[in-house]
N, C-alpha and C positions, 0 to 999 in steps of 0.2 A: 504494500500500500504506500509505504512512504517513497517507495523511487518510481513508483507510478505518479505521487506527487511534485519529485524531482524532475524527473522529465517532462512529463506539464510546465512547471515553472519554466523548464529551461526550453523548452518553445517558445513560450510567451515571448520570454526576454529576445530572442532570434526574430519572430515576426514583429517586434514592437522598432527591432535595428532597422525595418524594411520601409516604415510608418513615414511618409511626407507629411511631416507638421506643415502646417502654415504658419505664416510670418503673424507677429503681434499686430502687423498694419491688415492683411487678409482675415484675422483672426475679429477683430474690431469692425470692419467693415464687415462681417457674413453677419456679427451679431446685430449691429444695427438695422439690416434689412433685417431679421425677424424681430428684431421688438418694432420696424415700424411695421412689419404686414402685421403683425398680433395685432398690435393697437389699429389699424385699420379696418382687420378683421372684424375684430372687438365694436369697436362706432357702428357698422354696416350692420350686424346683428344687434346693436342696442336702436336702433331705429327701424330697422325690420319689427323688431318685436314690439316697439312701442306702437309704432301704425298699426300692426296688425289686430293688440288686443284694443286701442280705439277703435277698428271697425266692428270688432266682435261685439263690445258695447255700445254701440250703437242700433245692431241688429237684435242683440237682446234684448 
């Protein structure tokens, strides 16, 4: 069990050497586009749903 463990580990460590990080400038820009599509997101569905349940109360 334990070198079943060892060797696991030492894959990791081998596929993680293969890993193309991104730059802290790419890394910064990919997060920015998702906080602004979330928050975009986020608006489109808070107005979706506010129209919507004003029509449902209306027809009620």
């Amino acid at each position: 069990v334990i070198k079943k463990i060892k060797d696991f580990m030492n894959g990791v460590q081998f596929e993680m050497k293969k890993v193309s990080w991104p730059t802290w400038d790419e890394l910064r820009g990919s997060t920015m586009v998702v906080l602004g599509l979330s928050l975009m997101l986020g608006i489109f569905l808070f107005v979706i749903d506010f129209f919507l349940s004003r029509i449902v109360n209306v027809v009620l």
